[in-house]
Backbone and ligand atoms as CSV (ligand in chain L), in Angstrom:
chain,resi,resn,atom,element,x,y,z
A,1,UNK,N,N,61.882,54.184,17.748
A,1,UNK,CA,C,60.843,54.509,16.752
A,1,UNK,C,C,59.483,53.981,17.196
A,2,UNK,N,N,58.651,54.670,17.137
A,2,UNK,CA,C,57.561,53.972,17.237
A,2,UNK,C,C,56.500,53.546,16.012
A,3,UNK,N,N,55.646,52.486,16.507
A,3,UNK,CA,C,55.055,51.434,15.628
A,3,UNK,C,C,54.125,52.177,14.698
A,4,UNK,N,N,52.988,53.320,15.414
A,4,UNK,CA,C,51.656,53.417,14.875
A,4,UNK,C,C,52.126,54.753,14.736
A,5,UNK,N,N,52.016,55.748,13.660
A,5,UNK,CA,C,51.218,56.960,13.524
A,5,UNK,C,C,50.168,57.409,13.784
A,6,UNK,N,N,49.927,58.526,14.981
A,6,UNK,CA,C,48.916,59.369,15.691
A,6,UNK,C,C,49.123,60.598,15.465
A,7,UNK,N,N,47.990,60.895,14.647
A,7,UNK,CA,C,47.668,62.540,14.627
A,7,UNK,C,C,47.355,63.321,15.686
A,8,UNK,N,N,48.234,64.130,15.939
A,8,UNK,CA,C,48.063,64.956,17.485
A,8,UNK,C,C,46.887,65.616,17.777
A,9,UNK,N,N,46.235,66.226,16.853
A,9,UNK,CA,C,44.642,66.557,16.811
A,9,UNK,C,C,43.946,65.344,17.149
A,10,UNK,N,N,44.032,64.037,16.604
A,10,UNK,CA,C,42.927,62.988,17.363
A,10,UNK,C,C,44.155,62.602,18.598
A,11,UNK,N,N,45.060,62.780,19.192
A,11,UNK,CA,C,45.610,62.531,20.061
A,11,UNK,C,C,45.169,63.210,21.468
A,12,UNK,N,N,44.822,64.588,20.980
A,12,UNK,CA,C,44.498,65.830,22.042
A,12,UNK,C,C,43.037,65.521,22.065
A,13,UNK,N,N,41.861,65.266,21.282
A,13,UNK,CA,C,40.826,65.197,20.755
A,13,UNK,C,C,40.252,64.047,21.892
A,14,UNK,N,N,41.058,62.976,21.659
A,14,UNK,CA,C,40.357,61.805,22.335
A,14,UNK,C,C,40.971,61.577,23.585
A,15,UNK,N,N,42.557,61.989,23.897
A,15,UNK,CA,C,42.522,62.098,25.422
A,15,UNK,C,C,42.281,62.906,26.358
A,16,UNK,N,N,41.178,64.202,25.234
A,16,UNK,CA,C,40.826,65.456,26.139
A,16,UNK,C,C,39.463,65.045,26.365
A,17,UNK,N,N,38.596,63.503,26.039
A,17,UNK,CA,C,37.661,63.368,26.322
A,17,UNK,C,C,37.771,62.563,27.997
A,18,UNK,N,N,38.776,62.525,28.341
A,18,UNK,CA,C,38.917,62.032,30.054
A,18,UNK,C,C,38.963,63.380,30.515
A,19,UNK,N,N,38.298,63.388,31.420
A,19,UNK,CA,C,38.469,64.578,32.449
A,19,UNK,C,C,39.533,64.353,33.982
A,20,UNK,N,N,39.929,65.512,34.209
A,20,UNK,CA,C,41.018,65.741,35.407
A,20,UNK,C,C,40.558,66.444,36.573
A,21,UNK,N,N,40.689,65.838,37.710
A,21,UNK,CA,C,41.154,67.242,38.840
A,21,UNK,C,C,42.218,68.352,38.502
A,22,UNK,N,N,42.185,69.472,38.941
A,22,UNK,CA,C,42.813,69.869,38.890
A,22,UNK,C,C,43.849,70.917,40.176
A,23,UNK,N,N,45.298,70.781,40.122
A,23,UNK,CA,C,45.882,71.127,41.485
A,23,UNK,C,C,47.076,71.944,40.879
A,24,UNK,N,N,47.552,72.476,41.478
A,24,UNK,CA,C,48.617,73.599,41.714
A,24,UNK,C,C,49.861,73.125,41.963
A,25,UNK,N,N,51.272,72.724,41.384
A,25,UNK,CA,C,52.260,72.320,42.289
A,25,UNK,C,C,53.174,73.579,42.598
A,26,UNK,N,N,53.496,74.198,43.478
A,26,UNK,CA,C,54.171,74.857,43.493
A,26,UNK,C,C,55.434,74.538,44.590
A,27,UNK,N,N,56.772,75.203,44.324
A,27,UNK,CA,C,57.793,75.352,45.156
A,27,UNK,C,C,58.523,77.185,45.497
A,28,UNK,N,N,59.096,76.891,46.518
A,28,UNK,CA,C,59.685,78.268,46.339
A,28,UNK,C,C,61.018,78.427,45.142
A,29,UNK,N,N,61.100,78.998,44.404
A,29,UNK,CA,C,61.982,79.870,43.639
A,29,UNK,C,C,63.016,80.776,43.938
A,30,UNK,N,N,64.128,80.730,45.532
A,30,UNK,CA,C,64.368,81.199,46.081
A,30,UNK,C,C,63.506,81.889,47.486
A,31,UNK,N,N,63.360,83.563,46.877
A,31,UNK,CA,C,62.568,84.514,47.620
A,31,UNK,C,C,61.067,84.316,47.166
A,32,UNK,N,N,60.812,83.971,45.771
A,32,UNK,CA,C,59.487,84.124,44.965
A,32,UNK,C,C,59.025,82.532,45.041
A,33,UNK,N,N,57.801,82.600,45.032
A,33,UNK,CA,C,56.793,81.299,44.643
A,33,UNK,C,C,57.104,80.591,43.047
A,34,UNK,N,N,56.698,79.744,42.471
A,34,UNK,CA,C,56.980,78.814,41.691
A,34,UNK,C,C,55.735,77.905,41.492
A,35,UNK,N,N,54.940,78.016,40.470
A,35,UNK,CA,C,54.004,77.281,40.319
A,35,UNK,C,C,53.585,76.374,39.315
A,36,UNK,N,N,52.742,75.387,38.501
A,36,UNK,CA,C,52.264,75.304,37.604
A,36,UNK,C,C,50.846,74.282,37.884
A,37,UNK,N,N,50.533,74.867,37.118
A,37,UNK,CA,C,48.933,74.202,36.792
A,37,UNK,C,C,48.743,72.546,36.534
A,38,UNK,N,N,48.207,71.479,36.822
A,38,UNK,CA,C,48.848,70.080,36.355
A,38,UNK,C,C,47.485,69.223,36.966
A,39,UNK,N,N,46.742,68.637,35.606
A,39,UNK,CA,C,46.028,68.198,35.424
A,39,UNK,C,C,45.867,66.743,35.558
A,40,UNK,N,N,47.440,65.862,35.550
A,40,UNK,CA,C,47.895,64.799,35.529
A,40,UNK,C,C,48.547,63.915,36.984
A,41,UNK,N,N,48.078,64.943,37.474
A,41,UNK,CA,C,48.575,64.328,39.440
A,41,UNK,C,C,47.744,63.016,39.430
A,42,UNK,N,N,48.291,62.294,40.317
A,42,UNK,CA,C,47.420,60.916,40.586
A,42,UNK,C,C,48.314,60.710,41.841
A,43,UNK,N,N,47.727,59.538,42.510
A,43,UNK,CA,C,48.276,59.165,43.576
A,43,UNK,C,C,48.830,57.590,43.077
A,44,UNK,N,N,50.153,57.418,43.468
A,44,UNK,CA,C,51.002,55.936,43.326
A,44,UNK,C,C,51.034,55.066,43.947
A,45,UNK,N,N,51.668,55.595,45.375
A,45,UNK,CA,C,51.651,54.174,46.391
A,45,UNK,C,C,51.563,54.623,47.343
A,46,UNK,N,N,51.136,53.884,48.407
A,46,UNK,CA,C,50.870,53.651,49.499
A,46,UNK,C,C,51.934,53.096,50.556
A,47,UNK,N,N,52.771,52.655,50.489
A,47,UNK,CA,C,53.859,52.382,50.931
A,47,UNK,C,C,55.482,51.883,50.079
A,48,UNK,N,N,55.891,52.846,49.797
A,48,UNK,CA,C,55.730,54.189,50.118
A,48,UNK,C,C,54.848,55.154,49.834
A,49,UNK,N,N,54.614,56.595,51.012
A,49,UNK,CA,C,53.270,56.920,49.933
A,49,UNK,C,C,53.871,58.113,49.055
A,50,UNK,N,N,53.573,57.760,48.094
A,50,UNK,CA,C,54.103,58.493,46.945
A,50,UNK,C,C,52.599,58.745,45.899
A,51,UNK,N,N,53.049,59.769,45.241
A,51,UNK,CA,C,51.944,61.086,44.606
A,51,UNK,C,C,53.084,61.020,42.986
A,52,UNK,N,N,52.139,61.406,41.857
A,52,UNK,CA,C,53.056,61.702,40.726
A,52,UNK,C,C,52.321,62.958,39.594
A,53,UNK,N,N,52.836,63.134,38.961
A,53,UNK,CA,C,52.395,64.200,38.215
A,53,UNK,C,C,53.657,64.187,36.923
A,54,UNK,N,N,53.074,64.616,34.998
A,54,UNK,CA,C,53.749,64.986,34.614
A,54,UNK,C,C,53.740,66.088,34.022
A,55,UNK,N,N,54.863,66.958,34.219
A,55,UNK,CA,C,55.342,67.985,34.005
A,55,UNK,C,C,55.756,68.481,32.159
A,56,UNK,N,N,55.262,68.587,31.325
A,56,UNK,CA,C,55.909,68.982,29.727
A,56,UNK,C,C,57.260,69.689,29.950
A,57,UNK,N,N,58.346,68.546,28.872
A,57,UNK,CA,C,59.798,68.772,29.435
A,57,UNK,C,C,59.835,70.361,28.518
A,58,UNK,N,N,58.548,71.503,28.002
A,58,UNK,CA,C,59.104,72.570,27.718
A,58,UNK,C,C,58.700,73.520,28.524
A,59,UNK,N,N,58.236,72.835,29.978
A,59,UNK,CA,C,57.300,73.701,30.876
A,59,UNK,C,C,58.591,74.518,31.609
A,60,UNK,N,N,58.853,75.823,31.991
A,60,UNK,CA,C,59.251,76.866,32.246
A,60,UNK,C,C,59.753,76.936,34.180
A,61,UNK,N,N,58.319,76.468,34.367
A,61,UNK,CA,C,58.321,76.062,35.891
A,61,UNK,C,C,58.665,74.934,36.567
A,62,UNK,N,N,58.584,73.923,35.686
A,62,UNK,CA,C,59.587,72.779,36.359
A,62,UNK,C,C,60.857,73.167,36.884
A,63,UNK,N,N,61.473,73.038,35.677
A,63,UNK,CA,C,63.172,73.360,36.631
A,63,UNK,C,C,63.117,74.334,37.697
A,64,UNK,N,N,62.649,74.993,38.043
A,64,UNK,CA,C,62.106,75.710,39.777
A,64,UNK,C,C,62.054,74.459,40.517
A,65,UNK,N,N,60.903,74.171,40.152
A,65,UNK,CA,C,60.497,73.062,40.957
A,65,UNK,C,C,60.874,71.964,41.466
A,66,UNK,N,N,62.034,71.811,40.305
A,66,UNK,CA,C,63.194,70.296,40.573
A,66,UNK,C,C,64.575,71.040,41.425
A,67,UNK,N,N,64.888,72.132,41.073
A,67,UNK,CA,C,65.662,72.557,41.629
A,67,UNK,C,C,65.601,73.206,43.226
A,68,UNK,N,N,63.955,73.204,43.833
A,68,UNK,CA,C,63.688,73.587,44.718
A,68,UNK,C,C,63.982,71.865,45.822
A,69,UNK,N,N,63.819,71.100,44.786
A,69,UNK,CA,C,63.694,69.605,45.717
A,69,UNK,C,C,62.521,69.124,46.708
A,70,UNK,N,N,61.388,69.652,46.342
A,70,UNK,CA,C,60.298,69.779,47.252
A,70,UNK,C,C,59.320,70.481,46.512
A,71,UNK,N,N,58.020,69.938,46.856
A,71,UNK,CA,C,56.745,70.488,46.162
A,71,UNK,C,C,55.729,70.282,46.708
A,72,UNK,N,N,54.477,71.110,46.843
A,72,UNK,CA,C,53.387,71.005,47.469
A,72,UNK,C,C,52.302,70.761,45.947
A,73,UNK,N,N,51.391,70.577,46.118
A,73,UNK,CA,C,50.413,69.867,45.592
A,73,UNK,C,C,49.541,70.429,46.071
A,74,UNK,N,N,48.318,71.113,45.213
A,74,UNK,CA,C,47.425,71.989,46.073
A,74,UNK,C,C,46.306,72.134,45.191
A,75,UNK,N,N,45.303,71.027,45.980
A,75,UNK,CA,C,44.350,70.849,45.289
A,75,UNK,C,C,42.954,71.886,45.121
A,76,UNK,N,N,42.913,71.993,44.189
A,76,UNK,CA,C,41.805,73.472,43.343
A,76,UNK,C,C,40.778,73.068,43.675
A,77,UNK,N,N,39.832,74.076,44.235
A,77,UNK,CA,C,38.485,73.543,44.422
A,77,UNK,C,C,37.234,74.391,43.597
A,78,UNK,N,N,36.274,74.224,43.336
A,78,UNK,CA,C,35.455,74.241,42.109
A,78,UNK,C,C,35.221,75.327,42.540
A,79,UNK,N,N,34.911,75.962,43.418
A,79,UNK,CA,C,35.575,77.872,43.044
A,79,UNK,C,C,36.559,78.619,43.363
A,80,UNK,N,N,37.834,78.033,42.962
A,80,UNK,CA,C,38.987,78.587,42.586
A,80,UNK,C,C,39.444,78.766,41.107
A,81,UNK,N,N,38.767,79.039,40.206
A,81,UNK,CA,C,39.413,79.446,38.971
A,81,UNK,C,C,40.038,80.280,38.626
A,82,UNK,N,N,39.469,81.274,39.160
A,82,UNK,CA,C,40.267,82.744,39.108
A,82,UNK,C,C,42.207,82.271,39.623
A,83,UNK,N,N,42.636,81.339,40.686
A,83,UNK,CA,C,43.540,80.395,41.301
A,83,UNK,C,C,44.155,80.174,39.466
A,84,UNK,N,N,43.475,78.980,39.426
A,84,UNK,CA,C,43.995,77.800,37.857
A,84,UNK,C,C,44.261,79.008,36.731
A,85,UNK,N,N,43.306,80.040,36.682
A,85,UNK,CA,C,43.541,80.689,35.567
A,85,UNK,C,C,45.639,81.417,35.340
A,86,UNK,N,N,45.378,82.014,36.862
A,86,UNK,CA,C,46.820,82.764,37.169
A,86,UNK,C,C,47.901,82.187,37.114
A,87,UNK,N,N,47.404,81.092,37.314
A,87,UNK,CA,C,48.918,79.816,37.892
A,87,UNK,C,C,49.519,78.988,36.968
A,88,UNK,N,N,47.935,79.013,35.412
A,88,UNK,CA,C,48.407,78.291,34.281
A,88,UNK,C,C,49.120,79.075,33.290
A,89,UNK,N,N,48.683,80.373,33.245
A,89,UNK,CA,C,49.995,81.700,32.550
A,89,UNK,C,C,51.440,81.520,32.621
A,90,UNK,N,N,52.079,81.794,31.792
A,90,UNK,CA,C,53.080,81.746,31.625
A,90,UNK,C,C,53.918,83.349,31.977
A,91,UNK,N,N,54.879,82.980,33.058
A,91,UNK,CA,C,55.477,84.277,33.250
A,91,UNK,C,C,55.343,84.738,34.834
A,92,UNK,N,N,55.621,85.894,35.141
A,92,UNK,CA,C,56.198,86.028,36.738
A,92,UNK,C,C,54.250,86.744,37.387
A,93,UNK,N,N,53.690,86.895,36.363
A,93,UNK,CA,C,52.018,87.050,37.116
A,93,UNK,C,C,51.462,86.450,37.819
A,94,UNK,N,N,51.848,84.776,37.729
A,94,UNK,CA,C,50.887,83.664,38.071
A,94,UNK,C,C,50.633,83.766,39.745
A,95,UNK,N,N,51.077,84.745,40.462
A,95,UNK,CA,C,50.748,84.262,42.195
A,95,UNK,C,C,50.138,85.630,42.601
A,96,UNK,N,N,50.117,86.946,41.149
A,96,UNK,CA,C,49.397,88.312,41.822
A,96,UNK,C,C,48.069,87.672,42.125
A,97,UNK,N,N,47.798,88.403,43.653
A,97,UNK,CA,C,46.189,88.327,43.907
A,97,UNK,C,C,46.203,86.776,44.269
A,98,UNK,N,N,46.962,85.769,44.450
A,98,UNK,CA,C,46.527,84.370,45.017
A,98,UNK,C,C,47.195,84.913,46.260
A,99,UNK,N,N,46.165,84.302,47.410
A,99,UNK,CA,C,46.743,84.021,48.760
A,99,UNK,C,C,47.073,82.852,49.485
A,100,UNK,N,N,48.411,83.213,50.028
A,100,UNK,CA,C,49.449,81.728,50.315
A,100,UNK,C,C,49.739,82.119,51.712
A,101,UNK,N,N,50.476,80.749,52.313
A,101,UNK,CA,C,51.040,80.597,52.997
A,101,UNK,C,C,52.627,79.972,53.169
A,102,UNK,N,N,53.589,80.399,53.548
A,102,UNK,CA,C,55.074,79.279,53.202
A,102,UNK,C,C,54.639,77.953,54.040
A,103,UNK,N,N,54.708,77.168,53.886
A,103,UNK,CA,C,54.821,76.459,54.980
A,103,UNK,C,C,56.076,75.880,55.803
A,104,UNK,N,N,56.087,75.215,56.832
A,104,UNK,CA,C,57.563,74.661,57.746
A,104,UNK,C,C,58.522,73.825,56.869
A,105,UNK,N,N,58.352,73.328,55.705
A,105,UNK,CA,C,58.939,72.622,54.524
A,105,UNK,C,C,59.239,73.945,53.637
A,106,UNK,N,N,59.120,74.934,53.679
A,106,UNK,CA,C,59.587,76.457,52.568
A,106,UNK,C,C,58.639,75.556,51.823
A,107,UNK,N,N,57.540,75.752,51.555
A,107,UNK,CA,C,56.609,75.959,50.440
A,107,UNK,C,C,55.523,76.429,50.535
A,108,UNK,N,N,54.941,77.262,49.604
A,108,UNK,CA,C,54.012,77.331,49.316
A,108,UNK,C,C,52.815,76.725,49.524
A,109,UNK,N,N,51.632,77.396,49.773
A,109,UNK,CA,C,50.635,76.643,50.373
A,109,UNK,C,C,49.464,77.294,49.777
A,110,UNK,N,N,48.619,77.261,48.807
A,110,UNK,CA,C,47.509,78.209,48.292
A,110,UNK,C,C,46.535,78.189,49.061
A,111,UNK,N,N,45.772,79.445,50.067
A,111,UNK,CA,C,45.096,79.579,50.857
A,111,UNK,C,C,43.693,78.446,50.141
A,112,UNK,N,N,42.772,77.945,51.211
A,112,UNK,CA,C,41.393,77.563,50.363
A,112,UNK,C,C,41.322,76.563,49.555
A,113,UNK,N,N,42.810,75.801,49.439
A,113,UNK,CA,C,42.714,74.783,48.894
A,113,UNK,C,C,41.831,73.542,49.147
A,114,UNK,N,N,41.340,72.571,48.432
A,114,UNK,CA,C,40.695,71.469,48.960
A,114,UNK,C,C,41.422,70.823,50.158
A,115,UNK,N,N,42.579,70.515,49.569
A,115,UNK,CA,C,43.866,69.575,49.969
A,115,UNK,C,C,45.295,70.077,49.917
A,116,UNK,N,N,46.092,70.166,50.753
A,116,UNK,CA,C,47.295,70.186,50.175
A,116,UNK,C,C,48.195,69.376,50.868
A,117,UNK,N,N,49.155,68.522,49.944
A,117,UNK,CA,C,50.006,67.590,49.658
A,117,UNK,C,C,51.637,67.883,49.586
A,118,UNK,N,N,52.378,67.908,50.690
A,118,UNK,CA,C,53.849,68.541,50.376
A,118,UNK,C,C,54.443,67.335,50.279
A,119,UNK,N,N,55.756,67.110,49.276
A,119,UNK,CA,C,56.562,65.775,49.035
A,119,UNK,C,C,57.749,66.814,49.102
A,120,UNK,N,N,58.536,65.545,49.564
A,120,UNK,CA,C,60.171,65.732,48.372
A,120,UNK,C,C,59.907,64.800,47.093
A,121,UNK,N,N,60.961,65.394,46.512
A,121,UNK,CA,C,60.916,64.858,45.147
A,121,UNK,C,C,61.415,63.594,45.123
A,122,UNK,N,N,60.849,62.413,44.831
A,122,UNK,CA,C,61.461,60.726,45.119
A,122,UNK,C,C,62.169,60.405,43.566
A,123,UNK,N,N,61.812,60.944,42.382
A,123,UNK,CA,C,62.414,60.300,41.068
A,123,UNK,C,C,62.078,61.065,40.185
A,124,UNK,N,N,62.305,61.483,39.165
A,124,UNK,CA,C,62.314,62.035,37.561
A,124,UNK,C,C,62.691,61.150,36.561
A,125,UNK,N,N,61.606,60.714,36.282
A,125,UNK,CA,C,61.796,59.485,34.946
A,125,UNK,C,C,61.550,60.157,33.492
A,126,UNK,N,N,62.044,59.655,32.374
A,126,UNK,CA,C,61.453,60.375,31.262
A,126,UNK,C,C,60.736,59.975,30.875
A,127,UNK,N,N,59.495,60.717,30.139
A,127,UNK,CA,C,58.279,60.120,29.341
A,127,UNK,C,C,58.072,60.754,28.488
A,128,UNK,N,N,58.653,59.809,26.998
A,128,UNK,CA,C,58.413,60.871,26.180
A,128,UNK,C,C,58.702,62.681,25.563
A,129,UNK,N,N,57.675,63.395,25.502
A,129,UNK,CA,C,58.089,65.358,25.729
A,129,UNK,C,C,57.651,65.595,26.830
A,130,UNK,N,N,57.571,64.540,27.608
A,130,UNK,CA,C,57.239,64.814,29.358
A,130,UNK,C,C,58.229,64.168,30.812
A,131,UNK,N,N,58.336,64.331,31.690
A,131,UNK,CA,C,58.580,63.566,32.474
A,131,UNK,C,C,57.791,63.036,33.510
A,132,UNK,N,N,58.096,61.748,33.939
A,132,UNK,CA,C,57.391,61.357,34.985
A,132,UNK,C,C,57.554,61.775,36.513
A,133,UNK,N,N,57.122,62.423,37.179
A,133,UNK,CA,C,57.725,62.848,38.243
A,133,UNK,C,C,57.016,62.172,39.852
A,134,UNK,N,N,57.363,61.905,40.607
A,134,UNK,CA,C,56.717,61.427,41.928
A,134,UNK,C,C,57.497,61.895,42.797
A,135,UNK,N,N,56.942,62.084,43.587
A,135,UNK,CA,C,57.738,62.795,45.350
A,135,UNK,C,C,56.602,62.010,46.442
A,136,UNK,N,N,57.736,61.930,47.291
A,136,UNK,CA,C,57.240,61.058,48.832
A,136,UNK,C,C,56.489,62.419,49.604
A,137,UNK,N,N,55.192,62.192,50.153
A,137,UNK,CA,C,54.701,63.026,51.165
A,137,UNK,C,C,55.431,63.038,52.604
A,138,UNK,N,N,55.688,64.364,52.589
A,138,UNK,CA,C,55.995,64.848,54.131
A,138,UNK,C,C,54.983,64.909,54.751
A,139,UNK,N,N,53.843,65.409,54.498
A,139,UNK,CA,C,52.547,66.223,54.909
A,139,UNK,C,C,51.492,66.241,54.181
A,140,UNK,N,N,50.192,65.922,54.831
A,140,UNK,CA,C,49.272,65.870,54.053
A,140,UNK,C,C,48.456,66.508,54.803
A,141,UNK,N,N,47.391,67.148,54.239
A,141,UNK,CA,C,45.866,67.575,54.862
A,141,UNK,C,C,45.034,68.163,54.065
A,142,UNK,N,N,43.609,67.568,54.647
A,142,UNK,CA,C,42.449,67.902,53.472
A,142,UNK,C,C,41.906,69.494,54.715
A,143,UNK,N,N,42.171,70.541,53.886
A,143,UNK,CA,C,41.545,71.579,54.004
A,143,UNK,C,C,40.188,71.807,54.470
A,144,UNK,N,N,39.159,71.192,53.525
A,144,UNK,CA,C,37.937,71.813,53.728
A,144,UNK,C,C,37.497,70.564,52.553
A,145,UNK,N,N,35.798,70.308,53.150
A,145,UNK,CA,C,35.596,69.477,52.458
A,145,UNK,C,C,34.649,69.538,51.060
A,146,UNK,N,N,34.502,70.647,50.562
A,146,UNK,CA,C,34.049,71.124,48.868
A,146,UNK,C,C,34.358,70.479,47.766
A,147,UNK,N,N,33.651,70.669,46.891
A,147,UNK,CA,C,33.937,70.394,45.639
A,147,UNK,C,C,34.717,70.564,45.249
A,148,UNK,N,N,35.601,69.855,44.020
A,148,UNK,CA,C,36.771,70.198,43.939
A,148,UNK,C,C,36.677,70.652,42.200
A,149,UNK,N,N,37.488,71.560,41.483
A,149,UNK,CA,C,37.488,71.647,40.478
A,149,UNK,C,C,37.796,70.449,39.271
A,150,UNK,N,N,37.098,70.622,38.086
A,150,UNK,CA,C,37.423,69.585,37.464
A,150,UNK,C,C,37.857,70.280,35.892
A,151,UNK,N,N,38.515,69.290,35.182
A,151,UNK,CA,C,38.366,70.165,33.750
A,151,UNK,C,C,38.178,69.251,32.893
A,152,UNK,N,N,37.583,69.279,31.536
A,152,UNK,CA,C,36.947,68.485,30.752
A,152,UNK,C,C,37.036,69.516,29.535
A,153,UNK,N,N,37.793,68.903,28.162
A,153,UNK,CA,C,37.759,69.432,27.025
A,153,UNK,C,C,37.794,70.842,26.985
A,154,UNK,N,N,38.975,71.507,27.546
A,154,UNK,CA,C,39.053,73.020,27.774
A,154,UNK,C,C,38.421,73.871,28.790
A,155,UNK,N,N,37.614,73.124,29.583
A,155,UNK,CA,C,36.718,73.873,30.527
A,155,UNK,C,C,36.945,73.363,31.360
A,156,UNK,N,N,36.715,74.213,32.835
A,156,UNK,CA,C,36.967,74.065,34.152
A,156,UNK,C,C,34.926,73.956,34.862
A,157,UNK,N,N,34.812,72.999,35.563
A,157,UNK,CA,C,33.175,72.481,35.886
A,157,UNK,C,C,33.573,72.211,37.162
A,158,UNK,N,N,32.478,71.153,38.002
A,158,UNK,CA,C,31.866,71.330,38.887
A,158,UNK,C,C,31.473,69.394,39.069
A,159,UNK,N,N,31.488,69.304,40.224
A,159,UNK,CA,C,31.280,67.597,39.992
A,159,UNK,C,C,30.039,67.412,40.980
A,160,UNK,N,N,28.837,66.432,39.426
A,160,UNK,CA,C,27.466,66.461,39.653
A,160,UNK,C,C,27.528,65.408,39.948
A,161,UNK,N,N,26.382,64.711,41.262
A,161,UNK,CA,C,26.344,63.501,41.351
A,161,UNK,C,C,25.398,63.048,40.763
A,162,UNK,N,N,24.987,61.519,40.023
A,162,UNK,CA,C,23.912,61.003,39.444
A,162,UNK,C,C,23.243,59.926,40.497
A,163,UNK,N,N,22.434,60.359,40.554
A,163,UNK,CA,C,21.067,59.481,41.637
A,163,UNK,C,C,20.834,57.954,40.920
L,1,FMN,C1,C,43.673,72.251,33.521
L,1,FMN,C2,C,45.136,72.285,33.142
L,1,FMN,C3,C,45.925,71.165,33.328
L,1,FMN,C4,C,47.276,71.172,32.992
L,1,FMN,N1,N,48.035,70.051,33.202
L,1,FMN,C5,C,49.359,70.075,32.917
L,1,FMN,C6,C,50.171,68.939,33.178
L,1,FMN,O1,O,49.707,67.901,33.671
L,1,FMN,N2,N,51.489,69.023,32.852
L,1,FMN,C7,C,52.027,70.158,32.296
L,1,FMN,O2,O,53.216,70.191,32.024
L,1,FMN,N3,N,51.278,71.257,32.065
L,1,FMN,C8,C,49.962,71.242,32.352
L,1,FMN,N4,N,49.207,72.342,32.134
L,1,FMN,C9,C,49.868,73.546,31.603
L,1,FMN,C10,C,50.562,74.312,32.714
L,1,FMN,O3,O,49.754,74.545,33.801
L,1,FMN,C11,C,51.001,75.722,32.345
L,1,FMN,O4,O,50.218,76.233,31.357
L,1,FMN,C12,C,52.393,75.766,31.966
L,1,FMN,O5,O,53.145,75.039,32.859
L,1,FMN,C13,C,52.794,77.236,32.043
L,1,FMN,O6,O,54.047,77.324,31.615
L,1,FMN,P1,P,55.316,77.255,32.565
L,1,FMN,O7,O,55.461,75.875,33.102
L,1,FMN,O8,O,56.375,77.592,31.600
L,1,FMN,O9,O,55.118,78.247,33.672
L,1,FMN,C14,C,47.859,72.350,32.452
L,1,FMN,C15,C,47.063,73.493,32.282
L,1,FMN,C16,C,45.725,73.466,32.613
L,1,FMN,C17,C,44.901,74.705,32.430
């Protein structure tokens, strides 16, 4: 049970006032790609180096993704929306018109990415209506060095520097 009562409107309200990067995890799905949109990636450790992200235990595309045992991480860059828009839909649309690559790990690789990040999957913890998820990097590389997309209170922006 928990202690305090939180209204999910000031719950969404005030932790939608932190802003996110935003990245792509996708796996293969067999023959087909496997994606979802995930605002909550962070990086863990360093030795081991491990990456985490959580997944909503009613998200559709996880179990792909856990069942693939491997995931790339593919970081959005501040003009890829048209990317975030497709990938955050729900349903078999999310990869028309994105251009990929498989990579030597069978995954997915979203062309133009900032970064992309391939793990196996290291643990699935529960959190809550979410899980905690982290995977060990196989592979890492920063793409190209651009801006990267950001999102803030429903909107997808652009990261300004202050002088
Ligand atoms: C900017 C942004 C960040 C998101 N971050 C997460 C996240 O961290 N975890 C999550 O489960 N869903 C997140 N979502 C929602 C999923 O991307 C997506 O809408 C959902 O997974 C689609 O349903 P599916 O998993 O059934 O395919 C985010 C969506 C957007 C637009």
């Amino acid at each position: 049970m928990s202690e305090t009562t939180i209204d999910p409107a000031d719950f969404r309200k005030v932790l939608g006032s932190y802003p996110t990067g935003v990245c792509v995890v996708t796996a293969m799905d067999g023959d087909k790609p496997a994606g979802m949109v995930v605002g909550s990636f962070t990086s863990v450790s360093l030795d081991p180096p491990l990456v985490g992200f959580f997944p909503d235990k009613k998200s559709t595309s996880w179990p792909l993704i856990e069942k693939a045992g491997r995931f790339c991480v593919n970081v959005m860059g501040s003009d890829q929306q048209d990317v975030c828009r497709s990938a955050s839909a729900r349903g078999d649309e999310k990869f028309v018109g994105v251009e990929f690559t498989i990579s030597d790990h069978d995954l997915p690789v979203i062309a133009n990415s900032i970064a992309s990040i391939e793990c196996r999957l290291y643990s699935v913890t529960e959190a809550g209506d979410h899980w905690f998820v982290m995977g060990e990097i196989l592979r890492m590389e920063t793409v190209r060095e651009d801006d990267p997309m950001l999102f803030h209170r429903g909107r997808y922006g652009g990261f300004a520097e202050r002088m």
